[in-house]
N, C-alpha and C positions, 0 to 999 in steps of 0.2 A: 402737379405737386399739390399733397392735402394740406388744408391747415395744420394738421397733426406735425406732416412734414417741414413744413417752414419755421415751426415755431421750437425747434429742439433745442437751440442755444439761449432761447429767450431765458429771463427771469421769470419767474411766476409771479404776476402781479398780487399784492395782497387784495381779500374780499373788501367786497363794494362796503361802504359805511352803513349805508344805507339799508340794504338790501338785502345782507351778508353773503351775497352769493362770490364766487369767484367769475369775472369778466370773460367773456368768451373768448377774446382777443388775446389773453395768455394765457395758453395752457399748458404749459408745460413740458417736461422734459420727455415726454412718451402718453400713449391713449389710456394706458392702466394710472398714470401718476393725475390725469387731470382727474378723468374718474373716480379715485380716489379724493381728490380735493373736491367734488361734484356733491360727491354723497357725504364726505363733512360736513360743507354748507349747511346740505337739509339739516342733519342729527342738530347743528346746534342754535338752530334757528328759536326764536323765544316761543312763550309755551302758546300763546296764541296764533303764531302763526302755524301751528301742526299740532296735532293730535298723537296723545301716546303712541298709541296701536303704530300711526305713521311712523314715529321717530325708531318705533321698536323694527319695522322694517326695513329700514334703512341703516339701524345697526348691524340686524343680521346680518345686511349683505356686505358691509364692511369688515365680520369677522371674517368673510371667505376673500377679501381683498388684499386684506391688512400683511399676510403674512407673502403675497404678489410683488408687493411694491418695494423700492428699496428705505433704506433704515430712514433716510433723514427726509423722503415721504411720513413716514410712521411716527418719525419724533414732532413733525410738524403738525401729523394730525395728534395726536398727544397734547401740543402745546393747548390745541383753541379747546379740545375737548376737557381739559381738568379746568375750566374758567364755565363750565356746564354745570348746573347741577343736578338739571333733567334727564341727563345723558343715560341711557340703561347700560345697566350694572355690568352683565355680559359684556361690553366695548370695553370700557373702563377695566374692569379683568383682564384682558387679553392684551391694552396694553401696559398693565402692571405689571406683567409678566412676561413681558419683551424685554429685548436686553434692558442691561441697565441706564444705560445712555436714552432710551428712549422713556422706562418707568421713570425715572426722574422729573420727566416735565410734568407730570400728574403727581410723583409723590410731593415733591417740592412745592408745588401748587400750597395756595392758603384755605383752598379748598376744602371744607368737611369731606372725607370718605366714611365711608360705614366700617366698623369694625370688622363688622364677615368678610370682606374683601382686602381691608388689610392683613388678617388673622390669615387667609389664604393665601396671600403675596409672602407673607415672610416664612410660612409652611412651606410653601414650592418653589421659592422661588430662589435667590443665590444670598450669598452674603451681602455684597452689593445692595441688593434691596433692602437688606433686613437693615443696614448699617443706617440707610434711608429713613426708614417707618422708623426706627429708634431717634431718630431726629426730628420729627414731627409734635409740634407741638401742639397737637391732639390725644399724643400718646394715653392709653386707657391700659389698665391691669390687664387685664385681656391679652392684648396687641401684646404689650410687652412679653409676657407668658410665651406666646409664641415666638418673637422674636429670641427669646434667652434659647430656644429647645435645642440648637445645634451648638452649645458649648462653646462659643464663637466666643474670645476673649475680648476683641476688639467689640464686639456686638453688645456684650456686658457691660465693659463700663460704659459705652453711651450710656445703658438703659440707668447704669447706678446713678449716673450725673444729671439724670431725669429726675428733679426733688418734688417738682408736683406731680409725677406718678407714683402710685405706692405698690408696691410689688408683693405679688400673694406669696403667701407661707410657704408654700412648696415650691417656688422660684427662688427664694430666700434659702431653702434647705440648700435647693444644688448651687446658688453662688457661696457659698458655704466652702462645700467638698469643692470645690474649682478653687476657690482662694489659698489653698494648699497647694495648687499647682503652679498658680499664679500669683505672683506676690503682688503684682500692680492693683488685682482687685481686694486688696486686704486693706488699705485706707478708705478709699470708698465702699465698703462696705461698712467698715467701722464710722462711716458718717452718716448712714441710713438709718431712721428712725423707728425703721419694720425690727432691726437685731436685736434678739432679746438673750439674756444669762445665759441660754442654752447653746445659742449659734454662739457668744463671746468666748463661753468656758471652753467651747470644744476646738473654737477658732485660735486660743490659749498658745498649743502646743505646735502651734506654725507659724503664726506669725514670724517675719523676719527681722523685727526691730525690737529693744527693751521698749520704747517709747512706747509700740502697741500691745504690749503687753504690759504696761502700767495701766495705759487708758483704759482698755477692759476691764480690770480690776476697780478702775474711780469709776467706772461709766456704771458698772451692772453692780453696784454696791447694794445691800439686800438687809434688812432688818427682820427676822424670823420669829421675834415674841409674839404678834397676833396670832399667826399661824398654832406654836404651842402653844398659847394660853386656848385654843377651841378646844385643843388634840388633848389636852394635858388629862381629862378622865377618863380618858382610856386607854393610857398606858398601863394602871392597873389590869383591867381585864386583860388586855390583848397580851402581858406577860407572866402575871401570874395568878389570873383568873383562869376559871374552866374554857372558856371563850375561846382558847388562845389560837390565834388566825395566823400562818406565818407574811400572809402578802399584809394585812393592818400591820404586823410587827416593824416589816420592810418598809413601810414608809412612814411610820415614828419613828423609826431610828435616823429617816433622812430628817426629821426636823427635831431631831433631839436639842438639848439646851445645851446640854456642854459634856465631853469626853472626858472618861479618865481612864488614865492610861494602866493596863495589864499586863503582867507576866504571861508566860508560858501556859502557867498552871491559873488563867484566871487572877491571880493574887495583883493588890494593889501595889504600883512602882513610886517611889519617891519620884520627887525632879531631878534629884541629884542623878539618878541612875537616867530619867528622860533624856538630861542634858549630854550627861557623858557618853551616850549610845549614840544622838547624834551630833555630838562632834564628829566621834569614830566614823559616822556611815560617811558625814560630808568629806573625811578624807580618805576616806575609804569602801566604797561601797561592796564590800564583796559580799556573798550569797547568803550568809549567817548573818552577815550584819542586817541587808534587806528583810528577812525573817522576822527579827528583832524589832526592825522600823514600823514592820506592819503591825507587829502585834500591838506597839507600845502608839501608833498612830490609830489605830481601829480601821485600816484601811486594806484595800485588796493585795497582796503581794504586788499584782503588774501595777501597780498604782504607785505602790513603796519605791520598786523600781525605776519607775518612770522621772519619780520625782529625786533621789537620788543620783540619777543618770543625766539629769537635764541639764547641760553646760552653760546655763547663764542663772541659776541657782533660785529666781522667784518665785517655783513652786516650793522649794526648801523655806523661803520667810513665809509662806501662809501654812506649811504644816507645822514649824515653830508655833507661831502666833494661836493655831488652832491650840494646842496645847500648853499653852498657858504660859511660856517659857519669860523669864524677864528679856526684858530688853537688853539690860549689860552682857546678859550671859548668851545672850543672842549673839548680840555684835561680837566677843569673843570668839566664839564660835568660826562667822565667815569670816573674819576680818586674818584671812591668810594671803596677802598677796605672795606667800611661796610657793602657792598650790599651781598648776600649769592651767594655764588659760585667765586668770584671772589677774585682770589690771590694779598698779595701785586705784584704792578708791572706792574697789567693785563692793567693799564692804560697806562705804557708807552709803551706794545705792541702795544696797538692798534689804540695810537697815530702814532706810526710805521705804520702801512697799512692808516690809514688818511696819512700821507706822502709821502706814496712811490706812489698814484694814482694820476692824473690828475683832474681836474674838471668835464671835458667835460668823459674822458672816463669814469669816477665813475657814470656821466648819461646813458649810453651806458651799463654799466655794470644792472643799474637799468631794464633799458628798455630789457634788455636780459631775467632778472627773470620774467619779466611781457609780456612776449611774449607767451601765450598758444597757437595764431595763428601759428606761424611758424611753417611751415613743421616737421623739422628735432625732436626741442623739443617734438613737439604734437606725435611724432613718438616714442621717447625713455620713454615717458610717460606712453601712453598703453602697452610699452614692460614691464614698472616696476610695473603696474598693473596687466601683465598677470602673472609676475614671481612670486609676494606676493600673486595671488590668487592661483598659485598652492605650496605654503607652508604649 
């Protein structure tokens, strides 16, 4: 009977202190499992005692082993190899990318890895992993980027709950469109530092709670006089000079000073007539009234709609507010608790956001809904169109 054969129920002895090798006297559960521990030993021997080129050989022949031997072989060599840092990158990949059970004892590790090899584990690899590498507190913009690519909700808020990683612009767009689907990623993301007026406004019309749609409104608050005071000599040319450009037009008019409100025919409207139209729409919104909203709002029809259709009524106080409406004749106005869906009370909330906004920003915040041109929106747009088309 061989050594091999006598020793199959032994324990594997842990490697010598010294020495690091593993003791000839236990080896193991089979000739492939010592072999395997054999050629460990080498790879992680200190960098004096072996030469690159060495250790690089010795890894290779462990990628043709690794996938031989059984799992809690693989996780064992996993444990002593992420406590390497000479280890070549090759090994260290392969078992990144072993189950999860085994990637663990290397990702888990306090070990530095290099980016490229993370960026490729959470590319290829399962959720599992990525859930991993998002819990590393090495995480780098990069990594993260990769880890967000498979829309993984659970995968996400790790990455949000990451405050010292900062998350690039286009990772931000698609947890954006995802926060639409997903209501859990809609506080943390509204606690991320990256969100800017654009992802808040358009983030606006989904949020699931009043509470995050107040804070957007205090968070992304906007003061627009420096902006006009550059613009302000060239609104002559650009409308009624020879000049006249329609794209310069289109965005003077987003940083316009203040609205007033028109008829049909152009012609200037009192308040009295602002007011009394919307009262009408808020209790009514039917298709002539909408008509009416947009003209006397300066806003797009789908926009008029939008915001008369909207059942907790906050876009209704900032297109007030944009038009100059008093405040009594505001709160007049919502203050219907006989209207359907609305609680005693709901009037004095939303006299609350008519308060807490400015004039000029409550236009700004308008001119943000109605912006299908910008970049950034027209961006997290198609992203919430691709994500609902594959539901």
């Amino acid at each position: 009977m061989t050594e091999f054969e006598t020793a199959l129920d032994e324990v594997p002895a842990a490697p010598d202190a010294e020495t690091m090798l593993t003791p000839l006297h236990a080896v193991g559960h089979s000739p492939r499992a010592l072999m395997a521990r054999k050629l460990t030993d080498i790879v992680v021997l200190p960098a004096g005692r072996i030469s690159g080129n060495e250790r690089a050989l010795v890894a290779d022949i462990l990628l043709q082993v690794l996938d031989k031997v059984d799992q809690d072989i693989r996780m064992e060599i996993a444990e002593r190899v992420a406590r390497v840092t000479e280890c070549p990158p090759a090994l260290v990949r392969m078992l990144l990318l072993d189950d999860s059970i085994v990637a663990q004892k290397v990702l888990r590790s306090g070990t530095t890895l290099p980016d490229a090899l993370l960026i490729e584990t959470a590319r290829d690899g399962t959720m599992a992993h990525r859930e991993m590498i998002a819990r590393r507190l090495d995480l780098s913009p990069a990594v993260a980027d990769a880890c967000l690519q498979y829309d993984e909700g659970e995968v996400c808020k790790l990455v949000l709950k990451r405050e010292g990683c900062q998350i690039s612009p286009n990772a931000i767009n698609k947890l954006v469109a995802l926060s639409a689907l997903n209501s859990e990623l809609q506080t943390l993301l509204l606690r991320r530092p990256e969100l800017e007026p654009a992802h808040g406004f358009t983030m606006f019309w989904w949020v699931d709670t009043p509470e995050h749609r107040k804070r957007i409104l205090l968070r992304f608050a906007l003061d627009r006089r420096l902006i006009q005071d550059v613009l302000e000599d060239l609104y002559a040319r650009a409308f009624r000079g020879s000049e006249a450009d329609p794209f310069v037009q289109e965005i003077l008019t987003l940083a316009e000073r203040r609205h007033r409100p028109r008829g049909i025919n152009g012609e200037s409207v009192s308040m009295g007539v602002v007011i009394r139209t919307l009262a009408a729409a808020y209790c009514n919104p039917v298709e002539d009234i909408v008509d009416a909203v947009r003209m006397i709002g300066g806003i797009s029809r789908d926009l008029a709609a939008r915001i008369l259709r909207d059942g907790d009524g906050e876009p209704f106080a900032v297109l007030c507010k944009s038009l100059g409406i008093p405040r009594d004749d505001f709160f007049s106005v919502v203050d219907r608790p006989d209207l359907e869906g609305h609680a005693p009370g709901h009037g004095d909330y939303l006299l609350s956001i008519f308060d807490s906004i400015a004039r000029d920003y409550s236009r700004a915040v308008l001119r943000y809904w109605d912006w299908d041109s910008n970049p950034r929106i027209a961006h997290i747009t198609r992203l919430l169109a691709l994500l609902e088309d594959d539901i």
